[in-house]
C-alpha positions in Angstrom: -46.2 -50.7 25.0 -48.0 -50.1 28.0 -51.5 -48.0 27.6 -51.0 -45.9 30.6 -47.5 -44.8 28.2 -49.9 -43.5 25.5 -53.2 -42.9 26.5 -52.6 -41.8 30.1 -50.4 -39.3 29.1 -52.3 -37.4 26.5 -55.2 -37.7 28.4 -53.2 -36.0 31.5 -51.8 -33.0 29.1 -55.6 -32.6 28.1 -56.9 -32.6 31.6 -54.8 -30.0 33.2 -53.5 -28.0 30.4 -56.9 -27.5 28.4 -58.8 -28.3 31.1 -58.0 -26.9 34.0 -55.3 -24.2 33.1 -57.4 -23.7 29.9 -55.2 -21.7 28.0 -55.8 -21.8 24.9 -59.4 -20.8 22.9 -61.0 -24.7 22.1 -64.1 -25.0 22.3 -65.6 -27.6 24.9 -67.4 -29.8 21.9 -63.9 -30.0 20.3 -62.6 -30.8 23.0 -64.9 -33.6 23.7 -64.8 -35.0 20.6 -60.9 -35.2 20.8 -61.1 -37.4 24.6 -64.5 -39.1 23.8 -64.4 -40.1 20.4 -65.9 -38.7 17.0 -69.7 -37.6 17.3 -69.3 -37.2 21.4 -69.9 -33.0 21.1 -70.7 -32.7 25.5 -71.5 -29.4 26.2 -69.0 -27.6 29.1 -70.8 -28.8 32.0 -70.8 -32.7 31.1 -67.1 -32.0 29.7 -65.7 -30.0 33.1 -68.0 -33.5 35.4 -66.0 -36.1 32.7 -62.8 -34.9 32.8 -62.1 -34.1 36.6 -63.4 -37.8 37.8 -60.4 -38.6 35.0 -58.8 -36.1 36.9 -59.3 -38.1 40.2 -58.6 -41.4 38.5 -55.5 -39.7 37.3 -54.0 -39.0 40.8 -54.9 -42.3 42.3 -53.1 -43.9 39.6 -50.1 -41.6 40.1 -50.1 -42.1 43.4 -50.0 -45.8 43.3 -46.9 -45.3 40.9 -45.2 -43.6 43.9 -46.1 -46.2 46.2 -49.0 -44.1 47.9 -47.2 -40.4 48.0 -49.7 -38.2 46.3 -47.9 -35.6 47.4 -44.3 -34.8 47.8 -42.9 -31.4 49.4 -39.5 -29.8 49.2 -39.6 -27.1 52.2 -36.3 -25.0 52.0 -36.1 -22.5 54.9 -33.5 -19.6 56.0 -32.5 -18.6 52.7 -31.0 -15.1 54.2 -30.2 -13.9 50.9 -27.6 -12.5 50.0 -26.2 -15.7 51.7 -28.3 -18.4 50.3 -27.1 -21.5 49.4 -26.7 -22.9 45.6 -30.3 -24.0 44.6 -28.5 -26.8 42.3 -27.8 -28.7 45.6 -31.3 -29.8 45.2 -30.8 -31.7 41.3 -32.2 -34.8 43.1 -35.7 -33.2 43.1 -36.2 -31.4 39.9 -39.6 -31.9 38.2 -39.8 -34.2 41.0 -42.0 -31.9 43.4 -45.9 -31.4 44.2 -45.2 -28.1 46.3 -41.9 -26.1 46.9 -42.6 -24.9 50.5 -40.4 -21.9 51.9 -40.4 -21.6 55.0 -39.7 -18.0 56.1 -36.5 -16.1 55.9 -35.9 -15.2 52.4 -33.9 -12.2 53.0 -31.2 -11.5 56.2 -32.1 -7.7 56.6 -28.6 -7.2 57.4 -28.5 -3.3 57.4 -31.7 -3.6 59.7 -30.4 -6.0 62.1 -29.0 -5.5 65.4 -26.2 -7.3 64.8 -23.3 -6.2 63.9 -21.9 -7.6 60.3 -18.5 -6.5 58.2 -20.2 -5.0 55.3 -23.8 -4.3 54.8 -26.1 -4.2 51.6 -29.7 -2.3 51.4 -33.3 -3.6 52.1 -33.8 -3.1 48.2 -31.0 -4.8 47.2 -31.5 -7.8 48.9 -35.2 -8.1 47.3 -34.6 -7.7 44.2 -31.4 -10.7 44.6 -34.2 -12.7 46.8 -36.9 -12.3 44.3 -34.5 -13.5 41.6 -33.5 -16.3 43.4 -36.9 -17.3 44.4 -37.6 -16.9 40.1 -34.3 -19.0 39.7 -35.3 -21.4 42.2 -38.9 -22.3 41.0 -37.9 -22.7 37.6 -35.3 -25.2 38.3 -37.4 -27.5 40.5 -40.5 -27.0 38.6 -43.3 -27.6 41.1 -47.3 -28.0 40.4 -47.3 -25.3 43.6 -45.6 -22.8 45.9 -46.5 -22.3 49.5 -44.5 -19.2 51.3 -44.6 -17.6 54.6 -42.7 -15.4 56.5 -40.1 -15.6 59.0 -38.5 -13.3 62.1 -36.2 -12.4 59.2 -38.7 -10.9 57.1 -40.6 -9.3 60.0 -37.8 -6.8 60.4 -39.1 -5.2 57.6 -42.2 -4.0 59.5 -40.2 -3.5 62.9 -37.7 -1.2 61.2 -40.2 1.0 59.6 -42.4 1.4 63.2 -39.5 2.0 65.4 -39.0 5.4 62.8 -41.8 6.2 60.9 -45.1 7.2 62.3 -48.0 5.8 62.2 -49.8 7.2 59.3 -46.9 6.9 57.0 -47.2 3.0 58.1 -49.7 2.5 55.9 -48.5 3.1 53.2 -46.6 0.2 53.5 -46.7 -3.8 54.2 -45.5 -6.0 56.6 -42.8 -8.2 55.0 -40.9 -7.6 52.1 -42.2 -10.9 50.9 -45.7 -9.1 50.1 -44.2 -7.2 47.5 -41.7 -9.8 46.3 -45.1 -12.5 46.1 -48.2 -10.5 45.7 -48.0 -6.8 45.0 -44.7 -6.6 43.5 -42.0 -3.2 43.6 -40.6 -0.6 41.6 -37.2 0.4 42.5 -36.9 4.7 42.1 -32.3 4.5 41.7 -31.8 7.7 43.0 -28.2 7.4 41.6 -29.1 6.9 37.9 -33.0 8.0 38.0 -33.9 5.1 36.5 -37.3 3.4 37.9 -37.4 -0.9 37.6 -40.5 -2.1 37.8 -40.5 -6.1 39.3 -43.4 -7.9 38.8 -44.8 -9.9 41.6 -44.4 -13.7 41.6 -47.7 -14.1 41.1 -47.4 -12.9 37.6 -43.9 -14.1 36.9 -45.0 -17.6 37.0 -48.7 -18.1 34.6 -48.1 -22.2 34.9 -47.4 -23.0 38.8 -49.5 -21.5 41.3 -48.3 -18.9 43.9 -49.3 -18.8 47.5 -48.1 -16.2 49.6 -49.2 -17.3 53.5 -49.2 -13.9 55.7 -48.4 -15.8 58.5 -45.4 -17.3 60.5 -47.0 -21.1 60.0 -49.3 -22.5 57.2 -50.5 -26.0 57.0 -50.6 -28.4 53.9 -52.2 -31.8 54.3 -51.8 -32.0 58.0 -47.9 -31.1 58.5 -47.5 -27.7 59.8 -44.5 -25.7 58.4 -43.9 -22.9 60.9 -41.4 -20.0 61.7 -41.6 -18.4 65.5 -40.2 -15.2 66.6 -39.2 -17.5 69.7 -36.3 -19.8 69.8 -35.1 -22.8 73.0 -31.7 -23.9 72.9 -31.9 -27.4 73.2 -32.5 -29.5 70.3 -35.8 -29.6 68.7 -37.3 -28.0 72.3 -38.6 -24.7 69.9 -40.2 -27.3 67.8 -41.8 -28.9 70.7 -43.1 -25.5 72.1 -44.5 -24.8 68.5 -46.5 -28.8 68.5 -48.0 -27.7 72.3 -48.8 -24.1 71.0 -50.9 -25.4 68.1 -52.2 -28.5 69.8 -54.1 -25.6 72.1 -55.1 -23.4 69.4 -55.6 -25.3 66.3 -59.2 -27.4 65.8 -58.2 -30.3 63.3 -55.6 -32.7 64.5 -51.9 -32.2 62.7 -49.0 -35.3 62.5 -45.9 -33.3 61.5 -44.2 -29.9 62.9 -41.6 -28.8 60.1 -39.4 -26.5 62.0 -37.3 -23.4 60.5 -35.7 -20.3 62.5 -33.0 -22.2 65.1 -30.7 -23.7 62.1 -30.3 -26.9 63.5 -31.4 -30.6 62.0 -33.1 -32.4 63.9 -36.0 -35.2 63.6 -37.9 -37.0 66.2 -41.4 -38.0 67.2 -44.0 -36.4 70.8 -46.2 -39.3 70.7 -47.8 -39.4 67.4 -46.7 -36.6 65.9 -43.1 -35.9 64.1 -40.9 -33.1 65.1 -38.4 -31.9 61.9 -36.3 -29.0 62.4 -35.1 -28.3 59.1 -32.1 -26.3 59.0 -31.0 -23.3 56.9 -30.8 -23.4 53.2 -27.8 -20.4 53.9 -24.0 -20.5 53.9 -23.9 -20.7 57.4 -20.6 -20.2 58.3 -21.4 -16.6 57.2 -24.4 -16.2 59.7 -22.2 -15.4 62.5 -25.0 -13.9 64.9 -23.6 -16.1 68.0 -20.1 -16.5 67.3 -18.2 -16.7 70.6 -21.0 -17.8 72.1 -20.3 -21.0 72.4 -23.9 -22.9 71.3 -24.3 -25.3 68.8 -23.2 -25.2 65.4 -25.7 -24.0 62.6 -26.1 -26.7 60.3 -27.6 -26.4 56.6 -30.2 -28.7 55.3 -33.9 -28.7 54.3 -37.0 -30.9 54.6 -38.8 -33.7 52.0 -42.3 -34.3 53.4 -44.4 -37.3 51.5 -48.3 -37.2 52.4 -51.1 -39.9 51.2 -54.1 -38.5 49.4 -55.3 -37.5 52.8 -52.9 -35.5 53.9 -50.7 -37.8 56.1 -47.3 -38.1 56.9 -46.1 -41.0 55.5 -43.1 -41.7 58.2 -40.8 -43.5 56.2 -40.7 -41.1 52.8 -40.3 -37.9 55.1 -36.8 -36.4 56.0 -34.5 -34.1 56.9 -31.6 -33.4 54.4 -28.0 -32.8 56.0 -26.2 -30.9 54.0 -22.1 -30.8 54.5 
């Protein structure tokens, strides 16, 4: 059998569960003794300078294994819960994924919107089915990390609230829905039954995978940018173009990849050196009828797998949009 398929592995579960996460009450010369060998009691310091160069060795190696991906991202965009698609579309990728990236647009705000729909459900009711399907969601794919930021969508939120409330009473409360789902978490006063739920944040739900909650309509990983405008150009991947020249003028370190969310369209192509996904919605989109009888282009559902070196980099031939039918 090969070593990597004994020692490698024990040697991994020691680095970043008693290592890193550190979970559990061992001491540091125990530790040492177990990975370096009998009589080899290193103090925390030498431990902690030891094991995260194995650390390093360990992600070059896996990174080899995967043909120079050290990091592979799942970006799912447009949920607009309640009409989010079913997360077991994405079986291919479980345990499979660095980083589960959302991309904006958890919830529809539907009894906020200006559009008019057949039936409406509440602001509260969606988040507390979006934060279960964001719980639901994570679990199944199991990634090392989640990235989230928000979207026109979730924005609504805020606009609603400063269009009828004034300004004192504002704040008292946050900008996106996603703050409380990610980071603060909500408690739910039923003014039918009395009862008060409590729903922890994310944050908390979740003690193994680390939570990021990007208060922003773009964040960057490696050097693809993941963003979600208020604005929107018909043509195909033009809002994605306007998004590359936007942060070409206001960002400082160069970027290779603009992952697109917000128009609902798939779409992938490259503006000189840099590559230009739009994404699609992760959303039964037949159900999102903002512009029917409109005549534009069809929505179309899908989502994004980005592949970076250990530097960051797009690496062209790994990254993709995903059609779905």
């Amino acid at each position: 059998m090969n070593i990597i398929d004994i020692t490698y592995k024990e040697i991994r579960e020691i680095v970043y569960n008693k290592l890193i996460a550190k979970t559990d009450d061992t001491p540091y010369e125990e530790l040492s003794e177990k990975i370096f060998g009998e009589g080899n009691c290193f103090n925390e310091s030498e431990v902690r300078k030891r094991m995260y160069g194995m650390k390093r060795l360990i992600e070059i190696i896996e990174a080899e294994e995967k043909d120079g991906v050290a990091t592979t991202i799942l970006s799912v965009s447009d949920l607009h819960v309640p009409f989010q698609l079913d997360y077991t579309l994405l079986k291919d990728y479980r345990n499979k994924i660095d980083i589960l990236q959302i991309n904006g647009d958890v919830v529809d705000c539907q009894a906020l919107s200006k559009f008019s729909k057949q039936y409406r459900i509440s602001p509260i009711e969606e988040m507390i089915q979006g934060r279960q399907y964001l719980i639901d969601l994570i679990g199944y794919i199991n990634p090392s990390k989640v990235v989230c930021n928000y979207g026109n969508h979730d924005k609504r939120f805020a606009n609603y609230f400063a269009k009828n409330l004034d300004t004192d009473i504002l704040e008292l409360l946050p900008d996106t829905s996603l703050e409380l789902i990610f980071v603060d978490g909500f408690k739910h006063y039923d003014k039918r039954s009395g009862a008060k739920i409590w729903y922890e944040p994310l944050e908390k739900v979740f003690s193994d995978i680390e939570i990021e909650y990007v208060d922003d309509w773009k964040c960057r990983i490696g050097k693809t940018f993941f963003v979600h405008p208020l604005a929107y150009r018909s043509n195909i991947l033009a809002t994605a173009d306007k998004a590359k020249a936007y942060l070409q003028d206001s960002e400082k370190e160069p970027f290779d990849c603009v992952v697109m969310a917000h128009t609902h369209r798939c779409g992938d192509s490259k503006k000189g050196y840099i590559r230009l996904i739009e994404q699609g919605a992760f959303a039964d989109v037949d159900k999102l009828d903002y512009a029917n009888g409109r005549l534009v282009t069809p929505q179309k559902s899908g989502f994004a797998i980005i592949c970076q070196d250990k530097d960051g980099n797009l690496i062209q031939d790994k990254s993709k949009v995903v059609i779905l039918d």
